[in-house]
C-alpha positions, 0 to 999 in steps of 0.5 A, spaced: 500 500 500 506 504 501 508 503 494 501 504 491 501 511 495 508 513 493 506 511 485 500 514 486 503 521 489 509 520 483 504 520 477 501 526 479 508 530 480 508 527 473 502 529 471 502 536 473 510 537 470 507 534 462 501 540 463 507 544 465 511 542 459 505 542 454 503 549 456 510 551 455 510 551 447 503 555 446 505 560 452 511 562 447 506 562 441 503 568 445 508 572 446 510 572 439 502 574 436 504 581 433 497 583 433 495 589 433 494 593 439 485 593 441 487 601 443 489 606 439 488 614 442 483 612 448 478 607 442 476 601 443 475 595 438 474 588 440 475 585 434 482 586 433 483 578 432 479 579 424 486 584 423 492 581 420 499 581 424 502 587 422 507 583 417 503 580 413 499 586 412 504 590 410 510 585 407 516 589 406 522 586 401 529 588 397 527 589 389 534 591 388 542 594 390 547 598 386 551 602 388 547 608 385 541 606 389 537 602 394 530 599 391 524 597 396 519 594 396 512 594 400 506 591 399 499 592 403 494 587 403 487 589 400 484 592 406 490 596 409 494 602 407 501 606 409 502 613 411 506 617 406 508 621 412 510 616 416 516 613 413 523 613 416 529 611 414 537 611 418 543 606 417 547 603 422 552 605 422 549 612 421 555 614 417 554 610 411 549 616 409 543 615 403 539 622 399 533 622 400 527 617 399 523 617 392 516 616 394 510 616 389 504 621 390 500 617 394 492 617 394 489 623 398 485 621 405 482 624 410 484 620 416 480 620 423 488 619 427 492 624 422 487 628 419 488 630 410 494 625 409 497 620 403 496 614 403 498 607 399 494 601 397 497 595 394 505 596 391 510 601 394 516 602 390 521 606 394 527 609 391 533 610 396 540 614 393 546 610 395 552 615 396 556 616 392 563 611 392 559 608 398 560 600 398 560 598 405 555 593 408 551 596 412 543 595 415 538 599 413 532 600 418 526 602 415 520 604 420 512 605 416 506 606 418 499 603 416 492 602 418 487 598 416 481 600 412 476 598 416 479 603 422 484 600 426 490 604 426 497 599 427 503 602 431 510 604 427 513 597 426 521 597 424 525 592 420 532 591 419 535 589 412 543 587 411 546 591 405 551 588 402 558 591 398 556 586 392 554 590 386 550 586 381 548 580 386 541 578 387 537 581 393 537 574 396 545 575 396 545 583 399 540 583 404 537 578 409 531 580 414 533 582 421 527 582 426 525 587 430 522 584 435 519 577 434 521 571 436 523 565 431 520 558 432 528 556 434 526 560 440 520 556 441 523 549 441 527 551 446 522 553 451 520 547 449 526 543 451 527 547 457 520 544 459 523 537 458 529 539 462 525 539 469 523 532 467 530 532 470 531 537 476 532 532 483 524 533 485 522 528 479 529 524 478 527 519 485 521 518 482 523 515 475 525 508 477 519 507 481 515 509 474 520 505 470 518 498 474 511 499 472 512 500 466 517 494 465 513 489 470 506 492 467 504 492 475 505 495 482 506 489 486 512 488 481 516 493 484 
């Protein structure tokens, strides 16, 4: 019967640790969600969960690199717009200068956050002037701004573009994504692993050889 109790005792530890670890992959499934927020200058929606995360309704890209120039571009989803005004561009290091990004003309809006602006639907071709003789890699870091059509209003989002010193490479070769601020499914596994790494810890490692038996002998009285 003292056996029996200790199984019993041992297969609720176990229980509760592989709730643990099965809790673990969703909770960082969670932090990673890049939904907008519900609130944006005191309004509420409570049905943000209908909008896209704000990568994939507006998904930027490297067209092309020379050494004369730095070509974008930036697709909003249908049902999303950008804010002309609200783009930004800056290199690290902050040396490696660019002229002054060559926007088209957007479309006229009056908008309800900023008021009579410009706005772009669909495909965004930006032009950003190298310096001249500037062949150093370096990052480029872009930061835009975009609402959807329907009314809620996505914070800026910035991301990072590795600029290489090839001329004449294809996109993929120059430049490489550099997330900002979410996490890769690498860091997933590892909260993963790291869960599976308590099965280990001293307060659980007693009772194994008691479970093992059971399992080998396929009963109690075995052990």
């Amino acid at each position: 019967m003292r056996r029996l109790s200790q199984f019993e005792a041992a297969m609720r530890r176990l229980l509760c640790l592989m709730l643990l670890i099965l809790a673990l992959p969703a909770s960082a499934a969670g932090l990673l969600d890049s939904r907008p927020s519900p609130t944006l200058g005191g309004g509420t929606l409570d049905n943000s969960k209908d909008f896209l995360p704000v990568r994939q309704a507006f998904q930027l890209s490297l067209i092309e690199t020379t050494p004369e120039s730095i070509k974008l571009r930036l697709v909003a989803t249908d049902g999303y717009y950008l804010y002309r005004h609200r783009f930004q561009f800056r290199t690290e290091p902050a040396d490696i200068g660019l002229g002054e990004a060559q926007l088209p003309k957007g479309e006229q809006k009056h908008d309800e956050y900023f008021g009579d602006v410009e706005v772009y639907h669909g495909i965004l071709d930006i032009d950003l002037p190298r310096k001249p003789g500037e062949q150093r890699p370096f990052t480029l870091v872009v930061t835009y701004q975009g609402c959807a059509d329907k009314g809620l209003c996505y914070p800026p989002e910035t991301e990072r573009l590795s600029i290489g010193n090839v001329a004449g490479s294809s996109p993929e070769a120059l430049a490489a994504p550099v997330s900002a601020s979410s996490w890769s499914w690498k860091e997933i596994a590892l909260f993963f692993l790291a869960g599976i790494g308590l099965t280990f810890t001293p307060c659980v490692l007693p009772m194994l050889p008691i479970l093992s038996g059971v399992v080998l002998r396929g009963k109690v009285g075995g052990l």
